[in-house]
C-alpha positions as CSV (number, residue, x, y, z in Angstrom):
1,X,0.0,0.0,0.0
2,X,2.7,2.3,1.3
3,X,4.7,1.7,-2.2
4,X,1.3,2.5,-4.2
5,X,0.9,5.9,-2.2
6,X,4.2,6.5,-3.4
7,X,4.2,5.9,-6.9
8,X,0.7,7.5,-7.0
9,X,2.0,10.7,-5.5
10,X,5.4,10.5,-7.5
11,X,2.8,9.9,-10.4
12,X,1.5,13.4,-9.2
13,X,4.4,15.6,-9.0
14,X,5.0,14.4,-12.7
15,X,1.8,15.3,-14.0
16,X,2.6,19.0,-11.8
17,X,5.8,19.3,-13.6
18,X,4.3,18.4,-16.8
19,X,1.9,21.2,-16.2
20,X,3.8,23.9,-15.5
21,X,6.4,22.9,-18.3
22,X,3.3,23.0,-20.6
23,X,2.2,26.7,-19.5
24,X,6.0,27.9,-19.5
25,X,5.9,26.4,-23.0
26,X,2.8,28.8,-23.9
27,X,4.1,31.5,-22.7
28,X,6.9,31.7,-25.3
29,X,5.1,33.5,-28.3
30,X,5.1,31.5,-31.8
31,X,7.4,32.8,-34.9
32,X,5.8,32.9,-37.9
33,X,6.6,29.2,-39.7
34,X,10.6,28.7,-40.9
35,X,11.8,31.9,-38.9
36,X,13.7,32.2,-36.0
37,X,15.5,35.2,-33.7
38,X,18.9,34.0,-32.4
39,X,19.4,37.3,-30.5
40,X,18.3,40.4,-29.1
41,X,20.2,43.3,-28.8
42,X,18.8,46.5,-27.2
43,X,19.3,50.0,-26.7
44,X,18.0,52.5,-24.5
45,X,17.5,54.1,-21.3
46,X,16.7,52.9,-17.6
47,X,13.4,51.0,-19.1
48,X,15.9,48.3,-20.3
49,X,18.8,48.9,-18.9
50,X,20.0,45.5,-17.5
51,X,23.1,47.3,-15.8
52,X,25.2,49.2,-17.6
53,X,25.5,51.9,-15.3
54,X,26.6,50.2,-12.6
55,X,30.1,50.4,-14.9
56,X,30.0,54.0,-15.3
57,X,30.5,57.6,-13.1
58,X,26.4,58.5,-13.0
59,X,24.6,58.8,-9.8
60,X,21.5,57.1,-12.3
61,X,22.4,53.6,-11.0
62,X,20.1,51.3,-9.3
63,X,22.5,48.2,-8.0
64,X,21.6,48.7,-4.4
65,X,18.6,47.6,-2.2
66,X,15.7,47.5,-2.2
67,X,15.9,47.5,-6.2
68,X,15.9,44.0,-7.4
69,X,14.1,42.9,-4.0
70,X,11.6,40.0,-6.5
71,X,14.9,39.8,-8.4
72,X,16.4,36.5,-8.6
73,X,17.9,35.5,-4.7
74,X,16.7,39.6,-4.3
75,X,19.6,40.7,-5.8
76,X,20.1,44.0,-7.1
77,X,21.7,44.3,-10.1
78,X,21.1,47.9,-11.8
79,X,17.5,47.0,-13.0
80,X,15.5,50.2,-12.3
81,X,12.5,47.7,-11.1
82,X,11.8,45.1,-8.0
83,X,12.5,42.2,-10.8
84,X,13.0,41.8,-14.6
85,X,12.7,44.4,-16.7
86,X,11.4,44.2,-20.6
87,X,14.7,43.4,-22.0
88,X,14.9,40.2,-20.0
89,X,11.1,39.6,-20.7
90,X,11.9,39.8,-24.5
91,X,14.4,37.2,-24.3
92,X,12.5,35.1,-22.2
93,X,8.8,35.1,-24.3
94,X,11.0,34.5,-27.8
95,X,12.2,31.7,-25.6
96,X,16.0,32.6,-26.4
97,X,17.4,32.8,-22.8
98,X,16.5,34.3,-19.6
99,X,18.0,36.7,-19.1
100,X,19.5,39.8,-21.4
101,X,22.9,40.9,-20.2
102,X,24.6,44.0,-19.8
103,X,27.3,44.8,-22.2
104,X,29.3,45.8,-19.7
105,X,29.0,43.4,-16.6
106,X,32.8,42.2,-16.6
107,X,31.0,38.8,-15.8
108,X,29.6,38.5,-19.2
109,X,30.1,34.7,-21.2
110,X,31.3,34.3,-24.6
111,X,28.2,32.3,-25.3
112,X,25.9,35.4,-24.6
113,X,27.6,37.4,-27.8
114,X,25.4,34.7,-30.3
115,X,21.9,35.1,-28.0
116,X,22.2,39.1,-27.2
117,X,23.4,41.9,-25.1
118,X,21.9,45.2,-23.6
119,X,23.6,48.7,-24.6
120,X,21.2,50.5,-22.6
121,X,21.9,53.2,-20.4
122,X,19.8,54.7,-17.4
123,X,18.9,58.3,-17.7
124,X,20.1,58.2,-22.0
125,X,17.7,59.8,-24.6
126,X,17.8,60.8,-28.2
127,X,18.7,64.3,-27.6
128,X,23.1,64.1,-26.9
129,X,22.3,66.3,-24.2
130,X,20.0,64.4,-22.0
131,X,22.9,62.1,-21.6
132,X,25.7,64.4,-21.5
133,X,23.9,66.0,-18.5
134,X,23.2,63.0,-17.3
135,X,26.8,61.5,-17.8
136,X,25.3,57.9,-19.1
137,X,26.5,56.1,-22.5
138,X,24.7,57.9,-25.1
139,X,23.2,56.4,-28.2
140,X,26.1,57.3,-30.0
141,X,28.3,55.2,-27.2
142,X,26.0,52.5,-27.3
143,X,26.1,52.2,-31.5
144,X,30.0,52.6,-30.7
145,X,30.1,49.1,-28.1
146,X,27.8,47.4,-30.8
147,X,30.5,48.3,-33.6
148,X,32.7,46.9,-30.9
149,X,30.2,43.9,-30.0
150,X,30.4,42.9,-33.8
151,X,33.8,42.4,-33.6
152,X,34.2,40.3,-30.7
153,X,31.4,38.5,-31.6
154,X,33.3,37.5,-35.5
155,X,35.9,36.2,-33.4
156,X,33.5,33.8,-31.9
157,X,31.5,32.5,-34.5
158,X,33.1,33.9,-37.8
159,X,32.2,36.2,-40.6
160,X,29.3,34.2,-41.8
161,X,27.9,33.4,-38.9
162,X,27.8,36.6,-37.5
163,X,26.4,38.2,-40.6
164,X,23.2,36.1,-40.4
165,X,23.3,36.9,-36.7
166,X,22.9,40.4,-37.4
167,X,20.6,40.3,-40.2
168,X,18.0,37.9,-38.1
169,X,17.9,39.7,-34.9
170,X,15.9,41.7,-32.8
171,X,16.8,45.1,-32.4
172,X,14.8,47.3,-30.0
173,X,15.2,50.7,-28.8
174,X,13.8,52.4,-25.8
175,X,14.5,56.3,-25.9
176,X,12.8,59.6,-25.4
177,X,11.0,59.9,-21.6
178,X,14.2,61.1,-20.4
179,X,14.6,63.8,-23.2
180,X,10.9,65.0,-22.5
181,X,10.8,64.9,-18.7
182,X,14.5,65.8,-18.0
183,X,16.5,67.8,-20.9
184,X,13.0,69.8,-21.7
185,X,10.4,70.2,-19.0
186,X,13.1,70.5,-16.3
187,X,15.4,72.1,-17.5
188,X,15.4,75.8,-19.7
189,X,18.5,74.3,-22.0
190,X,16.3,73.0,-24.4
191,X,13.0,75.2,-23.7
192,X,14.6,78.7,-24.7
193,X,15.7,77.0,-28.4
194,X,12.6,74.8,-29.5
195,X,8.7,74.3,-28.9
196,X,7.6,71.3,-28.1
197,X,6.6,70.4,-32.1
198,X,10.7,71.4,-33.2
199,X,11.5,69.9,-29.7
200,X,9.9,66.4,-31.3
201,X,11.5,66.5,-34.7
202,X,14.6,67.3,-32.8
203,X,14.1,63.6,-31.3
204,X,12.8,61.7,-34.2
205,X,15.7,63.2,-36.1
206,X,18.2,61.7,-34.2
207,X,16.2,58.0,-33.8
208,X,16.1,58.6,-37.3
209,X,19.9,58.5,-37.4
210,X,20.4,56.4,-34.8
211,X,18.3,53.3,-37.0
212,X,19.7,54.1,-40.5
213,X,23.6,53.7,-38.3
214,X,21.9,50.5,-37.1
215,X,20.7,49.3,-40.8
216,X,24.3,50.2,-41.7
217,X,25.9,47.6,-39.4
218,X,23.4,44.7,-40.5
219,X,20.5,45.5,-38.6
220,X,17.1,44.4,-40.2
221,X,14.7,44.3,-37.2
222,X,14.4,46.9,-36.1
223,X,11.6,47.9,-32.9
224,X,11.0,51.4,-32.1
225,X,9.4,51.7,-28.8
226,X,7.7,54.9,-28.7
227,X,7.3,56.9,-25.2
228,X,4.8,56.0,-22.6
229,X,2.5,58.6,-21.4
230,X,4.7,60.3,-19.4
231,X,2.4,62.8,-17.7
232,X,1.2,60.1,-15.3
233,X,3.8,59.2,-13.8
234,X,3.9,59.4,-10.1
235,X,6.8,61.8,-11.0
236,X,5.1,64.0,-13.5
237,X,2.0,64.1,-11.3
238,X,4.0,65.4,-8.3
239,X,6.0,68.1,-10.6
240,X,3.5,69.2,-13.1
241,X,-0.1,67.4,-12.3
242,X,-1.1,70.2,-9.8
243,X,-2.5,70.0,-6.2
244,X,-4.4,66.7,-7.2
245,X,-1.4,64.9,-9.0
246,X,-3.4,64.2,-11.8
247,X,-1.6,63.6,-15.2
248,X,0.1,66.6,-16.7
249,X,-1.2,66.7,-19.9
250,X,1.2,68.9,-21.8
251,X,3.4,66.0,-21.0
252,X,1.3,63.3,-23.0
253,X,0.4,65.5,-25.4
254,X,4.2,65.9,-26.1
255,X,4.9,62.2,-25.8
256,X,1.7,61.7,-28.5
257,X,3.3,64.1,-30.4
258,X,6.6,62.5,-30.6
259,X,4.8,59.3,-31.0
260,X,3.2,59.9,-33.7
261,X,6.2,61.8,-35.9
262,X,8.4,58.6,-35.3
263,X,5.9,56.2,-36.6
264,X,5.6,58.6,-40.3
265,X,9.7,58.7,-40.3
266,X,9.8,54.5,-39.6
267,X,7.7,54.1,-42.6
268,X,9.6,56.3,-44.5
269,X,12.5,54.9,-43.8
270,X,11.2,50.9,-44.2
271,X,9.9,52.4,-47.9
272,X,13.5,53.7,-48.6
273,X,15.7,50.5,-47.4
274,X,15.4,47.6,-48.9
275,X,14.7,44.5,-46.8
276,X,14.3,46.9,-43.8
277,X,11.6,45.8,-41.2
278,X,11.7,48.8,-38.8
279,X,8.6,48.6,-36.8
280,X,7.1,51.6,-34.5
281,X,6.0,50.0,-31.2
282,X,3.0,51.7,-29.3
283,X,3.7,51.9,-25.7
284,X,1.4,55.0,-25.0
285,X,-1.9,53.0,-25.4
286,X,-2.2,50.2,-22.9
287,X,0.3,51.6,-20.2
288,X,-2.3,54.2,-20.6
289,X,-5.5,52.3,-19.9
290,X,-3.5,50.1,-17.1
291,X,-3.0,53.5,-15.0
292,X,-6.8,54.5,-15.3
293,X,-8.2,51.7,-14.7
294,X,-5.5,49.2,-12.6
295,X,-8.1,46.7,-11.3
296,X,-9.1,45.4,-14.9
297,X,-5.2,44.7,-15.0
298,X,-5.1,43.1,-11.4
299,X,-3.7,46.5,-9.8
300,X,-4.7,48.5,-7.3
301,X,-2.4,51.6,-7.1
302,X,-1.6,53.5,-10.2
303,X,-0.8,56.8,-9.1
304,X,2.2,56.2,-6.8
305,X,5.0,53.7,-7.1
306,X,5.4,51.2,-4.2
307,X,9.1,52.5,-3.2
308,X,9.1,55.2,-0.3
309,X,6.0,57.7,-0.5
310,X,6.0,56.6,-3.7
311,X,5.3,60.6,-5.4
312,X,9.1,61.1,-6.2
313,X,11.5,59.2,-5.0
314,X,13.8,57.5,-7.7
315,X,17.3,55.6,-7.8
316,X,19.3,56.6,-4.9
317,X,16.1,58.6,-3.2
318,X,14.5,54.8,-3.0
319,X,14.9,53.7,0.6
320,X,11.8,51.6,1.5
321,X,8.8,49.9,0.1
322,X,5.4,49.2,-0.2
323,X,4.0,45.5,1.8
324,X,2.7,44.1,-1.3
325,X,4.0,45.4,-4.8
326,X,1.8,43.1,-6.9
327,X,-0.8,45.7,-5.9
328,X,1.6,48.7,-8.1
329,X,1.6,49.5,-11.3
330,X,4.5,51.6,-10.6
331,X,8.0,50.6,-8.6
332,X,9.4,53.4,-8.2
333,X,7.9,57.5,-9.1
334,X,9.8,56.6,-13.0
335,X,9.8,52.8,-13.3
336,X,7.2,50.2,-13.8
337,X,6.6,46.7,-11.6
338,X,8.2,43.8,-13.5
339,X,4.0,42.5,-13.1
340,X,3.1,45.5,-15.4
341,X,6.4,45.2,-17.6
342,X,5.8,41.6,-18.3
343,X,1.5,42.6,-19.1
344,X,3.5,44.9,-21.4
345,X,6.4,43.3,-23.3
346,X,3.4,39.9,-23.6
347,X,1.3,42.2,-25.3
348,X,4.0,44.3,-27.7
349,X,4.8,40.5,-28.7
350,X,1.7,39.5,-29.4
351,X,0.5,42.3,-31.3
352,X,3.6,43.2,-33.5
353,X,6.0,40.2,-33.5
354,X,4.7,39.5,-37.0
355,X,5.2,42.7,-38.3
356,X,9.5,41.9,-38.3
357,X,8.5,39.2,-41.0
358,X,6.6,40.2,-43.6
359,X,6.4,43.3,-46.1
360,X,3.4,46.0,-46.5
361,X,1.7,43.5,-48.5
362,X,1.2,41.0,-46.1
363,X,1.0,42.7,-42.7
């Protein structure tokens, strides 16, 4: 009887693992038939940063406690979040790896150069100066270490090899909150030259730029995330919502704005370069809808992030924490909850993985 009891409940835990194998195995979204993406290689600012700046003289870092608290072991490790941020969730729903390194963690293996790497850099933006002020790797330093990356990563796997590498992957990047919250609402630098309109096509000139240098270098896949709605968060509402922190508007509107003049320039560009998939990403929308109405989402606090009082503080200002984060959209008064991240990134992937695959004709 005893050895019964035991195979039944050994019989069990096999049918539990078998489970949870089969929903992991869901969760990895389907390529179109015959293709595949052996890496993913970003570029950005603290959305994806993966740790970077931990390598680098900013105070925009984010390797200390209590960041990383739902990270693996609670580790900190530079990710502006309490866990994974969307570059490791875009590795791990294409089902290439778990993880997407920084570029610059001295710990990084040989074997990661074939699956992907993370340029991205807290506090960066399209405009130089957001990161010259600041002092991150700037887009132009980050194209720089991929020029450097395709090197290093020749010597691995050869000419060939690496070619298809670059022509198959994933390219995303992340840019643009910084330059609207930071370098022009904060600051007069940018406010005295441009309005908001020339302040925008300042921007989508230099993402403009920034993919064609990409495209030059083997890029094909190109995702252009565009920027969230800025105004709402806890941030924004603190500094420019009013008494009632509600969402500043002239921040979304500039965000909408911007949104909308990079989506026109991608499909300029994708009519201009041949074989060229450079896809616009809408990240305005649902973040959008998740903040006004957080329990459809599972949330219950939208308007504050769960670190300290939750209005403001940010990176070194974030000291202590909410009881129970799955309740936040927000982690910190910039940054979002890996549980809203990973509602995000599932979503992006579900909607406009297809589009890096096919031509206007077929889309």
């Amino acid at each position: 009887m005893q050895s019964l009891l035991l195979k039944s409940s050994s019989f069990t835990l096999f049918c539990v693992f078998l489970f949870l194998l089969l929903c992991i195995a869901q969760a990895v979204i389907n390529l179109p038939h015959n293709e595949t993406i052996p890496a993913v290689i970003m570029f950005g600012d603290s959305i994806v940063d993966t740790g970077n700046n931990n390598h680098i003289g900013t105070i925009a870092k984010a390797n200390f406690s209590p960041y990383g608290k739902d990270f693996m072991g609670g580790k900190p490790t530079g990710r502006f979040s309490n866990g994974k941020v969307p570059s490791d969730l875009f590795v791990e729903e294409l089902g290439i790896k778990e993880l997407l390194p920084a570029y610059l963690d001295p710990n990084l293996q040989t074997e990661d150069l074939s699956t992907g790497v993370n340029f991205a850099s807290g506090a960066a933006g399209y405009d130089p100066l957001t990161s010259e002020l600041a002092l991150v790797i700037s887009l132009s330093d980050q194209l720089e270490m991929f020029e450097e990356y395709i090197e290093n990563l020749k010597g691995v796997v050869g000419e060939e090899r690496t070619s298809t590498i670059l022509s198959d992957s994933l390219y995303m990047v992340v840019a643009g909150s910084n330059d609207i919250t930071n370098t022009y609402f904060s600051t007069l630098l940018r406010k005295l030259q441009y309005d908001i309109p020339s302040y925008a096509d300042l921007m989508v000139s230099s993402a403009s730029t920034f993919v064609q240098e990409l495209y030059s270098l083997g890029a094909r896949r190109i995702g252009v995330l565009g920027v969230p709605p800025i105004g709402c968060l806890p941030s924004q509402r603190t500094l420019a919502g009013g008494r009632q922190r509600e969402c500043a508007e002239e921040y979304n509107q500039a965000a909408e704005m911007f949104n909308t003049k990079l989506s026109a320039e991608l499909d300029t560009l994708n009519s201009n370069l041949p074989y060229a998939r450079m896809v616009y990403i809408d990240i305005y929308n649902l973040p959008l809808d998740i903040i006004y109405n957080p329990e459809k989402y599972g949330f219950k606090i939208a308007d504050e992030g769960c670190c300290g009082t939750g209005t403001i503080e940010v990176a070194y200002l974030c000291s202590y924490t909410c009881a129970d984060v799955s309740e936040y959209v927000f982690w910190d008064s910039f940054h979002l909850t890996e549980k809203a991240y990973r509602l995000i990134v599932h979503q992006i992937l579900k909607k406009d993985i297809h589009k890096f695959f096919c031509d206007d004709s077929t889309c």
